[in-house]
C-alpha positions in Angstrom: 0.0 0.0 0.0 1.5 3.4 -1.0 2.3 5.6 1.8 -0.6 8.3 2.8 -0.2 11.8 1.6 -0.5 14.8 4.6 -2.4 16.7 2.3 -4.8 16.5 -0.5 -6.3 18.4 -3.1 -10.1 19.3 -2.6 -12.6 20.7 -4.2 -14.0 23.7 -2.1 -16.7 25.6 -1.8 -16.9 28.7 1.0 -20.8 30.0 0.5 -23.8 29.2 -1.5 -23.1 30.7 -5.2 -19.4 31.0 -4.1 -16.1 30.0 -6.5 -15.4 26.5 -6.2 -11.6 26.4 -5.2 -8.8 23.9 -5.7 -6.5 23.4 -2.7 -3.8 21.6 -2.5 -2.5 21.6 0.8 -5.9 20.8 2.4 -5.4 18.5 5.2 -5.7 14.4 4.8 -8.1 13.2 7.7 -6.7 10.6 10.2 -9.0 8.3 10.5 -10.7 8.1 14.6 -12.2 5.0 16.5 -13.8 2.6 14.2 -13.1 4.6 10.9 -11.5 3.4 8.0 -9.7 6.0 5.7 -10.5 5.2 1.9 -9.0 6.9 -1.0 -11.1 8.0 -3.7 -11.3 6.4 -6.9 -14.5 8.0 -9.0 -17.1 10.3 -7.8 -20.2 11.3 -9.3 -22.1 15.2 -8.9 -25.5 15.7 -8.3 -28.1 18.2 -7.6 -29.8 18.5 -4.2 -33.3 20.2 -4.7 -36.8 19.6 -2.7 -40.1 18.7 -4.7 -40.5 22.3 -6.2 -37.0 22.0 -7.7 -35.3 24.6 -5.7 -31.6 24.1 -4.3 -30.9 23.1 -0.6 -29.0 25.7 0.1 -28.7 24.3 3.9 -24.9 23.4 4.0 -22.2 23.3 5.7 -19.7 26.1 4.8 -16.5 25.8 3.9 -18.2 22.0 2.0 -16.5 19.2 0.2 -19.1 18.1 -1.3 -19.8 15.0 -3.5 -22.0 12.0 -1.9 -21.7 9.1 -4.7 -18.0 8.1 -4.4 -16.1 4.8 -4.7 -12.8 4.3 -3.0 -10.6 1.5 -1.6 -9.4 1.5 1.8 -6.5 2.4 2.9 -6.0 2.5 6.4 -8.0 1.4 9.4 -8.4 3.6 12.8 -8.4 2.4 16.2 -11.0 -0.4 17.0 -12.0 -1.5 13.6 -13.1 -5.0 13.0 -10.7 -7.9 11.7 -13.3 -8.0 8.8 -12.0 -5.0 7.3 -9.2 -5.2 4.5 -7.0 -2.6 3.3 -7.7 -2.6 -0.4 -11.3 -3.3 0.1 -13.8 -1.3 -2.5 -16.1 0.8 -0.6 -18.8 3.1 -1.3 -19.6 6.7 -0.2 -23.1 8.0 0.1 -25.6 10.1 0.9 -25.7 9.4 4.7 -22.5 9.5 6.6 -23.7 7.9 10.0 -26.6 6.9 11.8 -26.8 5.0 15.7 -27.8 1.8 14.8 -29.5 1.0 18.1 -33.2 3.2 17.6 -36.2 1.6 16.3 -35.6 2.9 12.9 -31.8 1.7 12.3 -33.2 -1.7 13.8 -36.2 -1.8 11.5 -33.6 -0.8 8.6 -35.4 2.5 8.0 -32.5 4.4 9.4 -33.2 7.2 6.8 -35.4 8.1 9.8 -32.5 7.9 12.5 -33.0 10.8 14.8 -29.2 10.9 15.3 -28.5 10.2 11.5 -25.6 12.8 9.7 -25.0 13.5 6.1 -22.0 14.2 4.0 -24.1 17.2 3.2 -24.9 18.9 6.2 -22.4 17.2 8.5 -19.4 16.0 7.1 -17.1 16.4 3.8 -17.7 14.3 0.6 -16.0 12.7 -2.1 -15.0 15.8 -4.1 -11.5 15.0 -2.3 -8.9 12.4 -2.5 -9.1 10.5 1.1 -12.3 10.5 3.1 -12.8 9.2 7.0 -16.0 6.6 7.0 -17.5 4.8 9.5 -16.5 1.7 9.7 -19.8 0.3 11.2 -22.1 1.7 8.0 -20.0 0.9 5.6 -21.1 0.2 1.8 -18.3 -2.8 1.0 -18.5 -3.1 -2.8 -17.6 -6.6 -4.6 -14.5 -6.4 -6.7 -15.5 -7.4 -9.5 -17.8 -4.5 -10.0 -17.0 -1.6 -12.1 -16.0 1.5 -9.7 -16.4 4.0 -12.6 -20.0 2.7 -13.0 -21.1 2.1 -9.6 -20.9 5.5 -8.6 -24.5 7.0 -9.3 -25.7 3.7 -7.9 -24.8 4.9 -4.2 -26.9 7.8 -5.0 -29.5 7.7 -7.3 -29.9 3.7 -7.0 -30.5 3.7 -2.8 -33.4 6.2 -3.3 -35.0 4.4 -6.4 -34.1 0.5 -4.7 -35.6 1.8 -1.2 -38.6 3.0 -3.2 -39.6 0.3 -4.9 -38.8 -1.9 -2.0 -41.5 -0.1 -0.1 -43.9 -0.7 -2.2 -43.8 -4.0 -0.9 -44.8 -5.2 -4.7 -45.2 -9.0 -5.4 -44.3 -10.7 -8.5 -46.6 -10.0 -11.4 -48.1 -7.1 -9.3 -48.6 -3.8 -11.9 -46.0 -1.4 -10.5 -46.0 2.5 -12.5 -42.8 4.6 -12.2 -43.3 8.3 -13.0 -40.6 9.7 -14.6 -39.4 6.3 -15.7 -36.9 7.3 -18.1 -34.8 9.5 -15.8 -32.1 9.1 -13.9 -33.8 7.6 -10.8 -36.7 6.6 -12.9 -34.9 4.2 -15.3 -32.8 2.0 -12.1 -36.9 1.8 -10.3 -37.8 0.1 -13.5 -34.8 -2.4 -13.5 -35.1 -3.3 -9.8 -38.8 -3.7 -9.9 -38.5 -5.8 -13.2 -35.8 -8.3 -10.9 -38.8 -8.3 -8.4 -41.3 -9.6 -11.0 -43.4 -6.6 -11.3 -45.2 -5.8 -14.4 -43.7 -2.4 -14.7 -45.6 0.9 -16.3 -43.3 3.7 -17.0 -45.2 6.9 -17.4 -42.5 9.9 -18.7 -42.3 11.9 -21.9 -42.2 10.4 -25.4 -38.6 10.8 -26.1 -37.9 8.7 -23.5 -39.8 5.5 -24.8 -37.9 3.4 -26.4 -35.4 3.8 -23.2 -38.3 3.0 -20.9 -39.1 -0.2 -22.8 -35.4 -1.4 -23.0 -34.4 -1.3 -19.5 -37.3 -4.0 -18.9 -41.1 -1.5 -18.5 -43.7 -3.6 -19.9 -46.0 -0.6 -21.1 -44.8 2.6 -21.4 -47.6 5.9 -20.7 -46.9 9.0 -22.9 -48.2 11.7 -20.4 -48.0 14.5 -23.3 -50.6 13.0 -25.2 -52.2 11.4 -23.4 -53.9 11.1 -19.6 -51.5 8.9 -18.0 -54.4 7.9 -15.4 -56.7 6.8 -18.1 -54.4 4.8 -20.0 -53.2 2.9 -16.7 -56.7 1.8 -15.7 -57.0 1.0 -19.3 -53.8 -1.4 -19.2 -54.7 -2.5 -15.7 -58.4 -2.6 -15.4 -58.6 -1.6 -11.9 -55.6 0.7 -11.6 -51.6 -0.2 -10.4 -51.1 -2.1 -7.2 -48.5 0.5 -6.4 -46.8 4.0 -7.3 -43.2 5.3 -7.4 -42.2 8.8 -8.2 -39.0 9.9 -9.4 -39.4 12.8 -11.1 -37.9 16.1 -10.4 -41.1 18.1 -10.7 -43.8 18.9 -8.2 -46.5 18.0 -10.4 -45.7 14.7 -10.9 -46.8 14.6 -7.1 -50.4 15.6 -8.2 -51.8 12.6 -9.4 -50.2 9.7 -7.8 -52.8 8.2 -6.0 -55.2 8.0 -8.8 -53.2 5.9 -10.7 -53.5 3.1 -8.4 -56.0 0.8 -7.4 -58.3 0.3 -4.6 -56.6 -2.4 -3.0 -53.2 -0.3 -2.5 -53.8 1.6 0.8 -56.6 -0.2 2.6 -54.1 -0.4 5.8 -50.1 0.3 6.6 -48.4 -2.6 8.4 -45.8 -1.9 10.8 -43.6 -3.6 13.0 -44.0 -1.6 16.1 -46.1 1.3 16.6 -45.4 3.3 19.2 -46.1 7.3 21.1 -42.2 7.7 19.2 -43.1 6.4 16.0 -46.3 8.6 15.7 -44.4 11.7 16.9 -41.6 10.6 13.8 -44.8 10.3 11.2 -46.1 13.7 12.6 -42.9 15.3 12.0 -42.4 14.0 8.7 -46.2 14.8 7.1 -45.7 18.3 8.6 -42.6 18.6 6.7 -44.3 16.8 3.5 -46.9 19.4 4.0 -44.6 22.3 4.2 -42.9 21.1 1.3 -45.7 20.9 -1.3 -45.6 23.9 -3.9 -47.5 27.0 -2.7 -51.1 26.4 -4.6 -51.3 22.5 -3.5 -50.2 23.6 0.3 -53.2 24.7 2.7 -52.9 25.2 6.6 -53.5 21.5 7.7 -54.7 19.7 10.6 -52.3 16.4 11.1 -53.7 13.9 14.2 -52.6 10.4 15.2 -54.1 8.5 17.9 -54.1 5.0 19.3 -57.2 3.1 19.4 -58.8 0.6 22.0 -60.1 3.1 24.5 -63.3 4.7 25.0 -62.0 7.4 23.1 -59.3 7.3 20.8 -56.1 8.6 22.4 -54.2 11.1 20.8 -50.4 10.8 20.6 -49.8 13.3 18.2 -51.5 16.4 16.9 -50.6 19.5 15.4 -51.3 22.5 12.4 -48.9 22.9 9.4 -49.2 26.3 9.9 -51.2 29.4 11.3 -54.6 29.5 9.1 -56.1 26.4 10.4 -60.0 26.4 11.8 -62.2 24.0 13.7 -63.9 22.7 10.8 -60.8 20.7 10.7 -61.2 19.7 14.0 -64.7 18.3 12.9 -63.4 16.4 9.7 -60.3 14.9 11.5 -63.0 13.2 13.7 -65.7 12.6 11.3 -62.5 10.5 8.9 -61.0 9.0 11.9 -64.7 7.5 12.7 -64.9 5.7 9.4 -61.5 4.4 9.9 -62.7 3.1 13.1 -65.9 1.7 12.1 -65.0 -0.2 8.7 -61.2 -0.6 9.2 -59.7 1.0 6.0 -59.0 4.5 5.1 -61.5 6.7 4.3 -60.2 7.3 0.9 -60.9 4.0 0.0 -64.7 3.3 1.7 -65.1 6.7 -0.7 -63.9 4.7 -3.9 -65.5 1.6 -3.0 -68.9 3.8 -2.7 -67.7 5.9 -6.3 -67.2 1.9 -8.1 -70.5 0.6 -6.7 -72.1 3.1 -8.6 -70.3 2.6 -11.8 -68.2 5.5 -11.7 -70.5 8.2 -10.6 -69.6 10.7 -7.9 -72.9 12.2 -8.2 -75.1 11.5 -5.0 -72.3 9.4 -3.2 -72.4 10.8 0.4 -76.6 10.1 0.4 -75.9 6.3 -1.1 -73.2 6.3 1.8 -76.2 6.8 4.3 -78.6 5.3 2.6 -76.1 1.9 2.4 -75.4 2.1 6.1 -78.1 2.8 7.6 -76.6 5.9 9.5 -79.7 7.1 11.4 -80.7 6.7 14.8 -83.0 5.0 16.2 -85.1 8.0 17.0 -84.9 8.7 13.8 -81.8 11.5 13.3 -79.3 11.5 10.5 -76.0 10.1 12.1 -74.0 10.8 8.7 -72.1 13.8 10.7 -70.2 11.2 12.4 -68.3 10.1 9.5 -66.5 11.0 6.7 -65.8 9.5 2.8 -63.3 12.2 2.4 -59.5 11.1 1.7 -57.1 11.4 4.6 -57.6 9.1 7.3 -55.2 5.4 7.4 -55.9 2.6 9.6 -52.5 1.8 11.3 -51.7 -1.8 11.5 -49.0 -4.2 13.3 -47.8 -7.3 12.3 -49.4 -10.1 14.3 -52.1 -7.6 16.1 -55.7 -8.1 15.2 -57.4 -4.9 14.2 -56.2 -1.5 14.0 -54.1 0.2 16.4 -54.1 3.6 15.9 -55.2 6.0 12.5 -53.4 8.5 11.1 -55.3 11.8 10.0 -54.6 14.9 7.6 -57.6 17.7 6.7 -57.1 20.5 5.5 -55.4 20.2 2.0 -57.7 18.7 -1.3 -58.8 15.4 0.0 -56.6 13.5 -2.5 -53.7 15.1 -0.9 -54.7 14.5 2.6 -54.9 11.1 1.4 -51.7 11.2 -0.9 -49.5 12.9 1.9 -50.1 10.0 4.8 -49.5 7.5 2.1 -46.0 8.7 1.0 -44.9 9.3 4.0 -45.6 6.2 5.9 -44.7 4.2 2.9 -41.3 5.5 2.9 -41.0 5.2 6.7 -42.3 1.2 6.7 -39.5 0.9 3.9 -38.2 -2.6 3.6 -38.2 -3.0 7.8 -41.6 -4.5 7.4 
C-alpha cells in the first residue's frame, strides 16, 4: 500500500453561489475510533433540490461536497473490526452515519434515525482524495464491480431500490414509475423488473424506447395522453403500487389516482409506538410544508391510538397558522370511518364511487342510505363520518385490528390522502 499523503487536493466551496476552489494543501483526515480512511477512486455530482425543484442551500460552509463516491481502503483507525481489508472497494453515500440501536436503524429505515448525519450537512464528501467513513455503516463493494460505473448507484440507486422496496410489490403485481426514463426513474424500472413486477413507465415520449429497453412492460406518454386513463386502461382496476421519481412537483399531483383500490386499505408496521407517531407527525408536517405554494393549505395532522373509550391522541398539530375548527370536525368525522369499517376513508369513498359505476354524483346520500346511519329515533348520524381522503388505519404485524389511524384535513382530499401514504410508505421501507 502506498504511503498516505498529509495533504490532498479538494474541491471547495466557502458559500452558496461562491467559486469552487482547488486546494492543495488541504489537510488528509486521520482516521478516529472505528473509521477506516478510503482513498477515492470516481465520484459522481449531483443536484440537491426539494419537490418544487429549488436548491438546498442548507450546507455546511466551507463543503466538500460530492455523496456518490467509490474508494478503496486504505488505512483502518483504532477499534475496527478484523473484517476490514486494506484494499477493500467501498462506497460513499448520501448518509454518513446513523446510531444503529433506535427503532428505525433496527427496523432498517434508518433514513429516519434521529441521530443520522449526512455528508451534506455534517461532514465532507467525495469531491477530495481521502475520506474518513465509519466503519460500522459501511457500503463494502464486490471487486468485481465496475467503480467507474457504480458511482450513481450509491446515490440515485438507494433512493429508487428503497422506493420500490417499499412498495412491498409482489411478483406480477402492476408497478407504474413516473418519470421512468430518468435518472432515478430508469434503475426503479430495473429493480422492480428483478422483483417480478409488471412495470408501467409513465414519462415523456422521447424517452420510450429507453423505458421499454431497461425492462417497463408498457410505457404511458403523459403529453398525449392522460397517463391515469391509459393505466386503468392497461390495468383494469388501476396499479397495485406507485413510485415517483421525477424532479417536478406536479408529478406529485396525481399519484394516488393511478392506483387501485386495493393499495392503501391499511399500513403494516412492526411496532407502533407514542415515538413512532411523533416521527410520522414530524415527517407529514414537513411533506406538507414542502408541497408547492397552490397545492399547500394550513392542515390539521392527528394520530391516535385506538382501544379506549376514546381514541387517544399521541400526536396532533397545524402545518401552519390559518387552520380552523372545521378541521377539527373532519379529523374526527375521517377517523370514525377508519374506526368503524377498518380502511381508510379514501378507500370506503372509492369503493362507494365503483358501486355506482363510476359516478360521484349523490355518493355521500348512497353512503347513508347503504349504512343505515340514522338513529333510532330517527336523526341523520352521517355527521359522524366522513368518505373524504385522509384518514389510514395503522396496523401491526401479528395484532388483530387497527391500532391507531393517522389523520390529515385540510389540503384537497386526494392530498390528505396522498400525503399519509408517502410518507408512511417511505417510513415502513423494507423493515416491514
Amino acid at each position: 500500500m502506498a504511503e498516505i499523503p498529509k495533504v490532498q487536493t479538494v474541491a471547495l466551496v466557502r458559500e452558496i453561489g461562491g467559486p469552487v476552489e482547488f486546494p492543495e494543501d488541504y489537510p488528509v483526515p486521520t482516521p478516529g475510533n472505528n473509521e477506516v480512511l478510503a482513498k477515492v477512486l470516481y465520484t459522481g455530482e449531483g443536484t440537491a433540490s426539494g419537490l418544487d425543484g429549488v436548491p438546498i442551500t442548507k450546507l455546511r460552509f466551507p463543503h466538500i461536497g460530492g455523496h456518490e463516491g467509490v474508494g478503496r481502503i486504505v488505512a483502518l483507525g483504532p477499534g475496527c473490526g478484523s473484517d476490514l481489508k486494506l484494499g477493500s472497494l467501498v462506497g460513499i453515500r448520501f448518509n454518513s452515519r446513523v446510531c444503529r440501536r433506535c427503532e428505525f436503524c433496527l427496523a432498517g429505515t434508518e433514513q429516519y434515525c434521529v441521530k443520522s448525519t449526512t455528508h451534506l450537512l455534517h461532514e465532507d464528501g467525495s469531491f477530495q482524495q481521502y475520506i474518513a467513513l465509519d466503519a460500522d455503516y459501511l457500503t463494502i463493494l464486490p471487486d468485481d464491480v465496475d467503480p467507474k460505473l457504480i458511482g450513481p448507484v450509491l446515490c440515485a440507486g438507494i433512493t429508487a431500490y428503497k422506493a420500490v422496496l417499499g412498495t412491498n410489490i409482489r411478483a406480477g403485481s402492476w408497478l407504474v414509475v413516473v418519470g421512468a426514463g430518468g435518472g432515478l426513474g430508469h434503475l426503479a424500472v430495473q429493480y422492480a423488473k428483478v422483483l417480478g413486477a409488471q412495470v408501467i413507465g409513465v414519462d415523456a415520449p422521447n424517452k420510450r424506447d429507453l423505458v421499454l429497453d431497461v425492462g417497463a412492460t408498457e410505457f404511458v406518454d403523459f403529453v398525449n395522453t392522460d397517463p391515469v386513463q391509459r393505466v386503468h386502461e392497461i390495468t383494469g382496476s388501476g396499479a397495485h403500487s406507485v413510485v415517483v421519481t421525477a424532479g417536478s412537483a406536479s408529478a406529485f399531483a396525481r399519484p394516488s389516482e393511478l392506483a387501485g383500490l386495493e393499495s392503501s386499505p391499511s399500513m403494516l408496521f412492526t411496532s407502533f409506538t407514542s415515538t413512532t407517531a411523533w416521527t410520522l407527525g414530524l415527517a407529514l408536517r414537513d411533506r406538507i410544508l414542502s408541497l408547492p405554494s397552490a397545492q399547500r393549505k394550513p392542515a390539521l395532522i392527528s394520530i391516535t391510538l385506538a382501544g379506549g373509550l376514546e381514541p387517544h391522541v399521541v400526536f396532533q398539530c397545524a402545518t401552519e397558522p390559518g387552520t380552523v375548527a372545521d378541521n377539527d370536525n373532519w379529523v374526527r368525522r375521517k377517523r370514525n370511518t377508519v374506526l368503524r369499517w377498518g380502511v381508510s376513508s379514501w378507500l370506503m369513498r372509492q369503493k362507494m364511487i365503483a358501486g355506482r359505476g363510476g359516478s360521484v354524483d349523490g355518493v355521500e346520500e348512497a353512503f347513508v342510505g347503504k349504512y343505515a346511519l340514522v338513529s333510532s329515533s330517527g336523526g341523520q348520524t352521517a355527521d359522524e363520518y366522513a368518505i373524504h381522503g385522509g384518514a389510514f388505519p395503522v396496523r401491526v404485524k401479528g395484532v388483530d385490528g387497527v391500532v391507531g389511524v393517522i389523520v390529515v384535513s385540510g389540503l384537497k382530499q386526494e392530498d390528505d390522502h396522498q400525503v399519509i401514504a408517502e410518507v408512511v410508505r417511505g417510513f415502513i421501507g423494507v423493515g416491514n
